[in-house]
N, CA, C and O of each residue as an XYZ file, in Angstrom:
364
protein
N       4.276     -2.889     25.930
C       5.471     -3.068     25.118
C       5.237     -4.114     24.027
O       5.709     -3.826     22.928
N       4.655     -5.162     24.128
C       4.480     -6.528     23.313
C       3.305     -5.736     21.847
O       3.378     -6.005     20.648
N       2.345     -4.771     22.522
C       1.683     -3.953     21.214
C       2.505     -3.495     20.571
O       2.440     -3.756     19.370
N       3.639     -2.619     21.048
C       4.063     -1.670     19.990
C       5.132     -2.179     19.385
O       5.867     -1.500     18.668
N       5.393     -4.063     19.750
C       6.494     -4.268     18.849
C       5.442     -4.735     17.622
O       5.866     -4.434     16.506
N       4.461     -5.253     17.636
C       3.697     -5.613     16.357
C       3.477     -4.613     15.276
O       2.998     -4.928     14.187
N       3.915     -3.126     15.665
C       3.689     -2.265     14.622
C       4.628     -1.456     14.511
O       5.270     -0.855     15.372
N       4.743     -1.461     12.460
C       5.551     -0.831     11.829
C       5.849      0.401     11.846
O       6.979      0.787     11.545
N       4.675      1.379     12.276
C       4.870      2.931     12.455
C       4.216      2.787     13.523
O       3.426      1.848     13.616
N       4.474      4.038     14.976
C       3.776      4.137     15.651
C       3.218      5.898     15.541
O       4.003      6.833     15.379
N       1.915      6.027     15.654
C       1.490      7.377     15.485
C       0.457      8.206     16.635
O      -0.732      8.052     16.911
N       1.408      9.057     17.101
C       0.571      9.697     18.456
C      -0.258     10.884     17.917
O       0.269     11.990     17.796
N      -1.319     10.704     17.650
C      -2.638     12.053     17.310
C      -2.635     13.051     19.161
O      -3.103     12.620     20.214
N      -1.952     14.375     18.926
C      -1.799     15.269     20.252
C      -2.470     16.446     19.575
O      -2.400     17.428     18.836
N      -3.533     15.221     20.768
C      -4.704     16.595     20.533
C      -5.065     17.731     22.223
O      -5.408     17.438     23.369
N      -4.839     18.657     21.718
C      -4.841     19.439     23.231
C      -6.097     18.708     23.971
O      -6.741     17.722     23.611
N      -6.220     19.502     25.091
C      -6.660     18.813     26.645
C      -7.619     19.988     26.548
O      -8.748     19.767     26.985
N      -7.497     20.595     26.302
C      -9.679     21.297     25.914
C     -10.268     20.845     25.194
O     -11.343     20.438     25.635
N      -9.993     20.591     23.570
C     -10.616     19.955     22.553
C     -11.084     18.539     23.207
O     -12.256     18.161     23.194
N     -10.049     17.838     23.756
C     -10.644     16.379     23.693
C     -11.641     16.902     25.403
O     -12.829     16.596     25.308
N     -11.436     17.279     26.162
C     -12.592     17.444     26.751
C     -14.047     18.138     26.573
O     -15.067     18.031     27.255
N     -13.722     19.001     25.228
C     -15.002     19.720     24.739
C     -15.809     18.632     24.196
O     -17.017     18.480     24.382
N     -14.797     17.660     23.296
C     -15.512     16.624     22.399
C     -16.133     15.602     23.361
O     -17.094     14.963     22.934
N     -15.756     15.402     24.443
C     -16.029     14.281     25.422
C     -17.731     14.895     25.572
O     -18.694     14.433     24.960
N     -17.753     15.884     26.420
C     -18.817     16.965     26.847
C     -19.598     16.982     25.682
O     -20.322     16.010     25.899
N     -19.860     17.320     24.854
C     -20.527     17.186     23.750
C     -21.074     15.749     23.581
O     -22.272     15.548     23.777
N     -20.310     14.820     23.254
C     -20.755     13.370     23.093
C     -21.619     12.583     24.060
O     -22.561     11.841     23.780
N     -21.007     12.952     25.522
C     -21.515     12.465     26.682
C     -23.018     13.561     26.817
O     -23.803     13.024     27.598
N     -23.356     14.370     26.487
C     -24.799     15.245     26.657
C     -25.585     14.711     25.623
O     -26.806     14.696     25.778
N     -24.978     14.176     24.375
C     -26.148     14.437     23.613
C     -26.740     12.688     23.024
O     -27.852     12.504     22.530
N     -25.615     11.508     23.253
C     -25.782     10.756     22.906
C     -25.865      9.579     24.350
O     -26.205      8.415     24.140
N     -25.589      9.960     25.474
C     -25.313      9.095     26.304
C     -26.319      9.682     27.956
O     -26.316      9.184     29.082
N     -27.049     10.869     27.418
C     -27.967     11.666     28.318
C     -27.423     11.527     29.679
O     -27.847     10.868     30.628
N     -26.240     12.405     29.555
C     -25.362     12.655     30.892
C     -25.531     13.980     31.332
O     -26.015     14.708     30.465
N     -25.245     14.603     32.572
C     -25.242     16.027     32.801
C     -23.871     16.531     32.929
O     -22.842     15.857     32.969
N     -23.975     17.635     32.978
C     -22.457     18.026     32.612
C     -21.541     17.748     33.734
O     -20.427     17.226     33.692
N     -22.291     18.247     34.870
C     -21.655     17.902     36.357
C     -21.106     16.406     36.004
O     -19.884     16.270     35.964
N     -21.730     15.559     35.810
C     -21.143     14.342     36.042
C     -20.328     13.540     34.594
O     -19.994     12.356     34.542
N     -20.221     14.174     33.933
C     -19.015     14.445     32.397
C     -17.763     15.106     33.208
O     -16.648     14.585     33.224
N     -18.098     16.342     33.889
C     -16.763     16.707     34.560
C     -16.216     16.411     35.904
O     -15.052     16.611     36.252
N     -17.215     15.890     36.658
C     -16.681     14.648     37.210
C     -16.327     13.635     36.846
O     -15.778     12.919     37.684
N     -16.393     13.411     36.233
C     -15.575     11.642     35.545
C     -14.257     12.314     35.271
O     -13.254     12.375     35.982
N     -14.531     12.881     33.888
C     -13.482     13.709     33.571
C     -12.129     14.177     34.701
O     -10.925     14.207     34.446
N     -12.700     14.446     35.748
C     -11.370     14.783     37.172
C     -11.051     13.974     37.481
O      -9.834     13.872     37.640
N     -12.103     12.607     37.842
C     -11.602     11.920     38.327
C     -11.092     10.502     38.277
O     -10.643      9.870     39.233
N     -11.247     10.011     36.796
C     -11.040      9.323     36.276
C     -10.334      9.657     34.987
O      -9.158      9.320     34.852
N     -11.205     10.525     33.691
C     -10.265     10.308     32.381
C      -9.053     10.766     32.437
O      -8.045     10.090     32.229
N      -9.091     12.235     32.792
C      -7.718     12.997     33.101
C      -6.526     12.178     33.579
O      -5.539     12.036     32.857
N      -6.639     11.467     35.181
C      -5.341     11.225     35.301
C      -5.007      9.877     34.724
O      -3.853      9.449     34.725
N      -6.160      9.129     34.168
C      -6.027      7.469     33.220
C      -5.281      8.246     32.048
O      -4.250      7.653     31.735
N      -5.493      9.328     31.359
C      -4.958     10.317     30.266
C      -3.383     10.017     30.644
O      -2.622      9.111     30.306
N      -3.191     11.398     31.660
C      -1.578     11.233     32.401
C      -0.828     10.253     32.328
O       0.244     10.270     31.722
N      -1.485      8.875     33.182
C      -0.971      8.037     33.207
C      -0.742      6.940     32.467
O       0.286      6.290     32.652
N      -1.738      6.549     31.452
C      -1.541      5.369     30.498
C      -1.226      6.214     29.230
O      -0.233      5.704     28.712
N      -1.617      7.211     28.559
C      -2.061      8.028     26.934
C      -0.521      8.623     27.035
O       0.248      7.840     26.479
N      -0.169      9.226     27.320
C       0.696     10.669     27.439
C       2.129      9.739     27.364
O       2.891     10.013     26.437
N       2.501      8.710     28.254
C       3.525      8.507     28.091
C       3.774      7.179     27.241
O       4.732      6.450     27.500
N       3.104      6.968     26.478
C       3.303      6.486     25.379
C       3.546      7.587     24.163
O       3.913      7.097     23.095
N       3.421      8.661     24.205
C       3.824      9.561     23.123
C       5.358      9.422     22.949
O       5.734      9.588     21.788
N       6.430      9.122     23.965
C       7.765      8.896     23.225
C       8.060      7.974     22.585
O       9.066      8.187     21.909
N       7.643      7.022     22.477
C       7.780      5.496     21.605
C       6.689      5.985     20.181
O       6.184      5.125     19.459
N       6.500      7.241     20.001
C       5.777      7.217     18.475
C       6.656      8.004     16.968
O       6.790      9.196     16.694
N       6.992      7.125     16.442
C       7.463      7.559     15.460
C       6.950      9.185     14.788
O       7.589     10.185     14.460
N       5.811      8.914     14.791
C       5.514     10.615     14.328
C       4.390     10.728     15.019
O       3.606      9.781     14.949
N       4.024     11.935     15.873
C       3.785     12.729     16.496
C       2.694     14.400     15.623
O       2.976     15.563     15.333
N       1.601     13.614     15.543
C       0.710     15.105     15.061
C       0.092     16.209     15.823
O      -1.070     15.936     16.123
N       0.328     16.895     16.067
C       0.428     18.587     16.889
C      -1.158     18.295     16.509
O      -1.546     17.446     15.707
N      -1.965     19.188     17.264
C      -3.568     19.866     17.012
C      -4.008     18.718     16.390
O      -4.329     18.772     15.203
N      -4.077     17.626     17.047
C      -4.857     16.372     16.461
C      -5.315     16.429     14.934
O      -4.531     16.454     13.985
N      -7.062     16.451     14.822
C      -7.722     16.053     13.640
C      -7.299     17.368     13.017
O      -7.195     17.144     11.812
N      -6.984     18.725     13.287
C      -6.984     20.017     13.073
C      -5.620     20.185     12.520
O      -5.217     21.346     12.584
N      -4.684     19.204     11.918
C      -3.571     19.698     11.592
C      -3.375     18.481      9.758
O      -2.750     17.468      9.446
N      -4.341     19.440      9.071
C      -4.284     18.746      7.661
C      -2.928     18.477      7.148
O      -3.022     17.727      6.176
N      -1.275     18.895      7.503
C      -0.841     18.940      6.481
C       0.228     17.661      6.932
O       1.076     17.082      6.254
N      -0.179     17.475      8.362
C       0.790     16.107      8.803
C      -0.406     14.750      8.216
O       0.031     13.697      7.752
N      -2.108     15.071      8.366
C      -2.771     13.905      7.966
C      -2.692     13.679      6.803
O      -2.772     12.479      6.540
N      -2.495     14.697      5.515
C      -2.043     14.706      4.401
C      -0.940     13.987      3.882
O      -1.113     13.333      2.854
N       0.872     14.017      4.784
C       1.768     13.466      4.781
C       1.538     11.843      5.067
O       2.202     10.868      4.715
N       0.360     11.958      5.829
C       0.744     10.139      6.430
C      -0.228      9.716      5.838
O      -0.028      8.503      5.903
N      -1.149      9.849      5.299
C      -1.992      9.226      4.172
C      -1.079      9.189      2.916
O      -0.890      8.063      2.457
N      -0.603     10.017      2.411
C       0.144      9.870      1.318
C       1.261      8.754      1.455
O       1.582      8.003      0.534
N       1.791      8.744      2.681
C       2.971      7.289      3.017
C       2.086      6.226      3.035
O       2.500      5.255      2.402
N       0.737      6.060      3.680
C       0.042      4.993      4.125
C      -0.423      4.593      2.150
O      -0.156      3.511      1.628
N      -0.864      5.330      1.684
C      -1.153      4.876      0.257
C      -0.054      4.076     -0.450
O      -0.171      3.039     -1.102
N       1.103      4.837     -0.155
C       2.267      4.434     -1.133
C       3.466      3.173     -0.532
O       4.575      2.913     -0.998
N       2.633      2.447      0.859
C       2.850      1.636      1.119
C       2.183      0.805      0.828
O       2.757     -0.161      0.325
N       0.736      0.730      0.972
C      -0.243      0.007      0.586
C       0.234     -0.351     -0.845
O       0.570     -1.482     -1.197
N       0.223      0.659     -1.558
C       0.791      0.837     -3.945
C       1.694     -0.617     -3.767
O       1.296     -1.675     -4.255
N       3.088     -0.488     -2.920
C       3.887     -1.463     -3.017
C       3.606     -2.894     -2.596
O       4.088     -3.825     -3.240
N       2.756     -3.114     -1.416
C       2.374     -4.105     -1.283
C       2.947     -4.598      0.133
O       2.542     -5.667      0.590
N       3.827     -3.875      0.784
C       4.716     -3.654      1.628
C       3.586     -4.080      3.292
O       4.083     -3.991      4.415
């Protein structure tokens, strides 16, 4: 609670629950020389329900809310264009 009073907008990036586990799987094989078994073990038994429980329910305290995470240009479009034209003012 004491984080999200320090900020002026709050913004939840909802990105589905395959993508961010495809991207996990990917990252964890190729940069961190993991096997997959044990990417999707973690994944069960740790990221997922830390996900549930800390990530997810902070999505109602966010002012705006982007559907299909990085995959949805026309809300990252909207909030760059506010984030610029706050920055312009000095605000």
């Amino acid at each position: 609670k004491e984080l999200r009073e320090l900020f002026d907008y709050k913004i939840f990036v909802d990105t589905p629950d395959d993508i961010r586990f495809i991207r996990r799987l990917k990252r964890d094989l190729t940069e961190r020389n993991r096997t997959v078994n044990s990417v999707i073990d973690q994944y069960l038994m740790t990221v997922r329900p830390m996900h549930i429980e800390f990530v997810e329910p902070t999505k109602k305290f966010a002012d705006i809310i982007i559907p299909e995470g990085g995959f949805n240009k026309n809300a990252i479009d909207v909030i760059s264009s506010s984030i610029f034209h706050i920055l312009k003012r000095g605000i």
